[in-house]
Residue, then its C-alpha position, 0 to 999 in steps of 0.5 A: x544500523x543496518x542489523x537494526x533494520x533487518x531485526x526490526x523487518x524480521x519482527x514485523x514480519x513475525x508479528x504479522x505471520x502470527x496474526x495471520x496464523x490465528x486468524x485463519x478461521x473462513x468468511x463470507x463476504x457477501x457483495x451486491x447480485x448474489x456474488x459471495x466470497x469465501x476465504x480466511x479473514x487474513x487473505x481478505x484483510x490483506x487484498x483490501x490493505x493491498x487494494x487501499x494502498x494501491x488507490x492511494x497510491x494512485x491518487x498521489x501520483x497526480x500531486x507528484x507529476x504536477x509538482x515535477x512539472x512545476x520543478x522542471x518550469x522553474x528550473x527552466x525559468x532559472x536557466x532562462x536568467x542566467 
């Protein structure tokens, strides 16, 4: 199981490096004031599928410590019985 793994890391990351090798080719990305950025299109595919990651992640930390506190309240409560 675990070479099954590594083959199927090593493939994605395969996969993944070739895409980025055929799509090296510069962009422009023009943002508000004048401000342009100028970088291969798989640099900047992968800044803003790190940075939507990193928001999403951001934004389920707030479900994940309100559902620690209600673990630890209940587990309180329990202790509290027995």
């Amino acid at each position: 199981m675990r070479y099954l793994l590594w083959i199927a890391r090593l493939s994605l990351f395969l996969l993944l490096f070739g895409f980025a090798l055929k799509n090296d080719e510069p962009v422009t990305l023009h943002y508000y004031l004048g401000y342009v950025w100028h970088a291969p299109l798989s640099l900047i595919l992968l800044v803003f599928f790190a940075l939507g990651t990193g928001i999403g992640l951001m934004a389920s930390l707030t479900t994940i410590f309100r559902q620690r506190r209600e673990i630890a309240r209940l587990k309180q409560q329990g202790e509290d019985k027995g």
